[in-house]
Structures are given as structure tokens and as C-alpha cells.
C-alpha positions in Angstrom: 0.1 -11.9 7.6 -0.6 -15.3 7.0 1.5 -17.0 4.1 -2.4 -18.9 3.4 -3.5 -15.4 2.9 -1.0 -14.0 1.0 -2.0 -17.2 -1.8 -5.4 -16.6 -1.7 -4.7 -12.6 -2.3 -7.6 -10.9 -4.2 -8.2 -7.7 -5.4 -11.4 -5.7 -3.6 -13.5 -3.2 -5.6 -16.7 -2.5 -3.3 -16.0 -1.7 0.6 -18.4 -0.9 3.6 -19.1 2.4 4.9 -16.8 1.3 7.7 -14.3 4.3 8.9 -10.4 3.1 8.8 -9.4 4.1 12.3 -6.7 6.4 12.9 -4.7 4.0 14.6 -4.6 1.1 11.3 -3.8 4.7 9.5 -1.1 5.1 11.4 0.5 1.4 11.6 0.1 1.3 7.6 2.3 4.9 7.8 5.1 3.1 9.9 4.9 -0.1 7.5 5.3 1.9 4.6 8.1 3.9 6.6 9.8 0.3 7.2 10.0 -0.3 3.5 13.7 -1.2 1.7 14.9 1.8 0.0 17.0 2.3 -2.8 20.8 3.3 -1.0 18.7 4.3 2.0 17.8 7.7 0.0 13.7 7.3 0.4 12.9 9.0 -2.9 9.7 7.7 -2.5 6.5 9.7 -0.6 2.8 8.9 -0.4 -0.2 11.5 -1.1 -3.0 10.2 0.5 -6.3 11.8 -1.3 -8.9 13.3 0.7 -10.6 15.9 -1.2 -13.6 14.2 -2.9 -13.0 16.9 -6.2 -9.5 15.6 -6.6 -10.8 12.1 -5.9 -13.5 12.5 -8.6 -10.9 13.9 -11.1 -8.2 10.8 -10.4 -11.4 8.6 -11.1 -12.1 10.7 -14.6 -8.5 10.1 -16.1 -8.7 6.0 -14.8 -12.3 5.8 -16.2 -12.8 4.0 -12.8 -16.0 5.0 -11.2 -15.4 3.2 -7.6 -12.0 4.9 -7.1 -13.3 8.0 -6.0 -15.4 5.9 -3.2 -12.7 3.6 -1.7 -12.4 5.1 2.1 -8.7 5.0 1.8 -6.9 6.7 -1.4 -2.7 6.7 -0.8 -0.8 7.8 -4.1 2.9 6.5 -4.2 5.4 8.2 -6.1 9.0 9.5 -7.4 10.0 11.9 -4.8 13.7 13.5 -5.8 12.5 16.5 -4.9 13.1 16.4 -1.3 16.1 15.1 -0.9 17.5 17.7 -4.2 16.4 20.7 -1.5 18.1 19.1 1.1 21.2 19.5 -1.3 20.6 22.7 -1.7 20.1 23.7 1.7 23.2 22.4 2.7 25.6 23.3 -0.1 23.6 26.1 -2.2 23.5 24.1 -5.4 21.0 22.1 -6.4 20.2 19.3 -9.7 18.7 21.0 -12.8 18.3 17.7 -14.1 18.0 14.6 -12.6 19.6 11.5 -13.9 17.4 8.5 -14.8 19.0 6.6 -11.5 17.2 8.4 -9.1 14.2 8.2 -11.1 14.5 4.2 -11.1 15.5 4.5 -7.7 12.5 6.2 -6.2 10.0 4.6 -8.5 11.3 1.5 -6.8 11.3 2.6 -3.6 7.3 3.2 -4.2 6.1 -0.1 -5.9 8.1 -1.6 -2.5 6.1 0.5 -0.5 3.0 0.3 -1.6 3.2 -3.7 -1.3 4.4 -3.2 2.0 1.3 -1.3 2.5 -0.8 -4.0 0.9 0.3 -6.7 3.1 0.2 -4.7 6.2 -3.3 -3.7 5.0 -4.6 -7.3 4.4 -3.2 -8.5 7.8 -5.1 -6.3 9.5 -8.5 -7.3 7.7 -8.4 -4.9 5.0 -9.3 -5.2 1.5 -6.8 -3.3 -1.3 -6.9 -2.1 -4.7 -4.6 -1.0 -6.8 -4.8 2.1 -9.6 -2.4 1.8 -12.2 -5.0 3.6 -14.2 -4.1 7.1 -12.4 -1.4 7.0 -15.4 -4.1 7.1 -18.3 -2.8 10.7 -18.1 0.2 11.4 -16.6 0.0 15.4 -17.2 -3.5 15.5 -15.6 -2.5 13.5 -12.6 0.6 15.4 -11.8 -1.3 19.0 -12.2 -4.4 17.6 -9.7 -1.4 16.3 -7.0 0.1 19.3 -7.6 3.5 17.9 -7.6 6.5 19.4 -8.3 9.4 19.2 -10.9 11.4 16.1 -9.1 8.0 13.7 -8.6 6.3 11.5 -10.5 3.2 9.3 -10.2 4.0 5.2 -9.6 0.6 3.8 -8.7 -2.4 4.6 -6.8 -4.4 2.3 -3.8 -7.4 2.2 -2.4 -7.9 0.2 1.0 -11.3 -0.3 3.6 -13.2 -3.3 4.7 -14.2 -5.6 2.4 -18.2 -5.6 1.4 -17.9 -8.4 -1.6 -15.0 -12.0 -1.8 -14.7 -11.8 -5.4 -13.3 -14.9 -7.4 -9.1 -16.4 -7.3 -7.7 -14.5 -10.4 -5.6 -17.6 -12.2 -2.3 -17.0 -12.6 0.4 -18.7 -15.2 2.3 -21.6 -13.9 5.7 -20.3 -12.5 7.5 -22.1 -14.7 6.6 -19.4 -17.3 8.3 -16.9 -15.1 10.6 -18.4 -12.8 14.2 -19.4 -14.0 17.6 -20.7 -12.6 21.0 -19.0 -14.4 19.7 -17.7 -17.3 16.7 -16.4 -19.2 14.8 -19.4 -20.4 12.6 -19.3 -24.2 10.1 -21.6 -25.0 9.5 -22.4 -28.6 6.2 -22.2 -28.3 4.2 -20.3 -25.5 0.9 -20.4 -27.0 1.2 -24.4 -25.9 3.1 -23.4 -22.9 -0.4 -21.5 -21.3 -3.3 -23.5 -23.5 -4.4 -24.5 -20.2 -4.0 -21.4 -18.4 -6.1 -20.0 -21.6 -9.2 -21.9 -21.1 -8.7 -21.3 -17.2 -9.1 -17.1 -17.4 -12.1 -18.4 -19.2 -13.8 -19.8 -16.1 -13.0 -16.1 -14.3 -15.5 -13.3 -13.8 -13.7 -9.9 -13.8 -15.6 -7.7 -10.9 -13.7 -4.7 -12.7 -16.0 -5.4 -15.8 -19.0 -5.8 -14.0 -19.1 -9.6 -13.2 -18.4 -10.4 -17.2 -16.5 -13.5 -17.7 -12.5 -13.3 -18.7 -11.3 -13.1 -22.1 -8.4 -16.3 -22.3 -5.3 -14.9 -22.0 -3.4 -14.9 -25.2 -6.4 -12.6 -26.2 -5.9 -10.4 -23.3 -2.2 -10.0 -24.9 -3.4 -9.3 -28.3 -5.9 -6.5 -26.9 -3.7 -4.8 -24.7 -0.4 -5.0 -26.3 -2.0 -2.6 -29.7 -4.2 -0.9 -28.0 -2.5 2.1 -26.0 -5.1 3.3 -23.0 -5.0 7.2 -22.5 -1.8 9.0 -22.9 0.3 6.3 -21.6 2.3 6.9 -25.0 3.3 10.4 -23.5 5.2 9.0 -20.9 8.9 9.7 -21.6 7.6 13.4 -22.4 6.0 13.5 -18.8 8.8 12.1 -17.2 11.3 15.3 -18.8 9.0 18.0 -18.1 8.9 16.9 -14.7 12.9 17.5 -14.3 14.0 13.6 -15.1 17.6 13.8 -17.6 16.5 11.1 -20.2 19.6 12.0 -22.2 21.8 9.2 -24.1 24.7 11.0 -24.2 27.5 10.2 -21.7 
């Protein structure tokens, strides 16, 4: 993949009819297989969606129409459960609880992954997008994946041939977000990204329908009190799925 490419990186929303062939399936498989891991432990797996009911029900709980048309649906998530049966194959104990380590661990593994997949993806001509809204409801997402105690949900994406070339998002300058020793604070960050605010301005969001940006302090403000879903509910999800969130030592 070209490093041009990579900068001019855009989210896709609306594909063709065109079939992903089995062999770019494949290739993506092996990328994603390529992928750092966490201690080499791969407590990460992939779900990729098929069944247009399940489909329609992951769109329901993003309150994303299009997700249930992308030609290409991969889920990424925690996987502990796999290697926690390999344990117990092998010595006849098992985890009851797993610690929050492995949890990190996989959930890394995944979001590594799934950009691996991305890039892989885009190299080849393909068009991603990613579905962080599959967590509006955690509980609801596990029981339609079926997945067992062990697993969690990271981030879904949806990948085909491009059928629109949607606007640059603007990004903040990296000297917002990029630092040398130490963690830098600005005294005042409304100044910092006054220009970055009236550029969001000048961008049209396909996700709302073409409607242009809200600047991006306002963006902030909206999205920081407003809690989407049962995104609140995630430290319950994550213990009735087996994680140990436990403080004591």
C-alpha cells in the first residue's frame, strides 16, 4: 500500500454489487493472521457475518442502515476462550475468571488486526468501514454472535468496492497529539484547534446523509454528555462475560 494512499485514507459507506473473490478473502485471512500479538498468545479471532438476519440485527443495535449491505462483514474480538481450553485440555484446570490482562491483551490484538485488515484491504482496491456502533449494546451483540464466556466484541468492518469517493475528513494538527518525553497541556485548546473548528465546518459527513460537519469543539460537547445505547453497561458486560474486574490484589 501506497504511503499516498494511506494519507488520503477515507471511510466508504456505499459499495457495488461487485462479489469479493475468494482469493482477496483469503489474502485479508493471512494478513490478519500476520498481525503483532500481545506475547504471541492471539487472543484475538474474527466472525465474519454472513447470515443477512444477524446482519439486519448488528445494523438494529448501530442504528446503521447500510451495515447490513456492505458485501464483506468481519467482527474482531477478545478471544480468551480458546486458548483457556487449551489449558484445560492440557492440564485439566481451567480460568474461572480472567484477569483484566488478557482482556487488554486480546482487545489489542484485534484493533491491530483489524487495521492490518484495513490496509491490506485498501491495497488491494477495496473500500473499508468501520462499526464501532456494534457496541450500542454490548449484551445484544454478544447473544446474536453467540459468543462465549472468554469473548468480547472490539469493532466491526465492512469492506467491497467502492461505488461513491466521499470527501478528506480533517484531522487536528499533530502537534495536538504528538509529543517528545512527556505529556504536553496546552492552556488553552479551544485556540489551539480554532482553525481546525471552522475546518470540520467545510466537511460533509456521508454518515449523516451528505449534512455538513458540526465544528469540532461542538462535536466534543455532544458526544462527551450524551451516552449512545448501553455503552454505559460496559464494565457489567465485560464481567458477565467471565473478565475478573476486581481491585483487590
Amino acid at each position: 500500500m501506497s504511503f499516498e494512499k494511506m494519507l488520503n485514507h477515507t471511510t466508504i459507506r456505499e459499495f457495488t454489487k461487485d462479489v469479493v473473490s475468494k482469493e482477496i478473502i483469503e489474502v485479508l485471512k493471512q494478513a490478519a493472521n500476520r498481525a503483532a500479538s500481545s506475547t504471541g498468545m492471539q487472543q484475538s479471532s474474527i466472525i465474519r457475518v454472513k447470515d443477512q438476519e444477524k446482519r439486519k440485527a448488528l445494523a438494529k443495535i448501530g442504528g446503521q442502515e447500510y451495515l447490513a449491505r456492505v458485501p464483506e462483514l468481519w467482527i474482531f474480538i477478545v478471544d480468551t476462550f480458546r486458548n483457556n481450553q487449551i489449558l484445560k485440555e492440557k492440564t485439566k484446570s481451567s480460568l474461572d475468571k480472567i484477569d483484566m490482562d488478557k482482556f487488554f491483551q486480546g482487545f489489542t490484538d484485534g484493533v491491530i488486526q483489524a487495521q492490518q485488515v484495513v490496509t491490506a484491504a485498501e491495497s488491494l482496491g477495496l473500500g473499508t468501514v468501520f462499526f464501532g456502533c456494534i457496541l450500542n449494546d454490548y449484551e445484544k451483540t454478544i447473544e446474536v454472535l453467540n459468543l462465549p464466556k472468554g469473548t468480547f466484541p472490539i469493532v466491526g468492518l465492512g469492506f467491497g468496492y467502492p461505488n461513491q469517493k466521499p470527501q478528506i475528513k480533517p484531522r487536528m494538527k499533530m502537534d495536538l497529539k504528538f509529543f517528545e518525553d512527556e505529556y504536553k497541556i496546552e492552556t488553552n485548546y479551544l485556540e489551539k484547534i480554532k482553525d481546525y473548528d471552522q475546518e470540520m465546518q467545510t466537511y460533509y459527513d456521508t454518515r449523516d446523509q451528505g449534512r455538513r460537519s458540526d465544528c469540532f469543539s461542538d462535536q466534543v460537547v455532544k458526544k462527551s454528555l450524551n451516552i449512545v445505547g448501553k455503552r454505559d453497561l460496559v464494565v457489567r458486560s465485560i464481567v458477565s462475560q467471565g473478565f475478573d474486574l476486581s481491585l483487590d490484589d
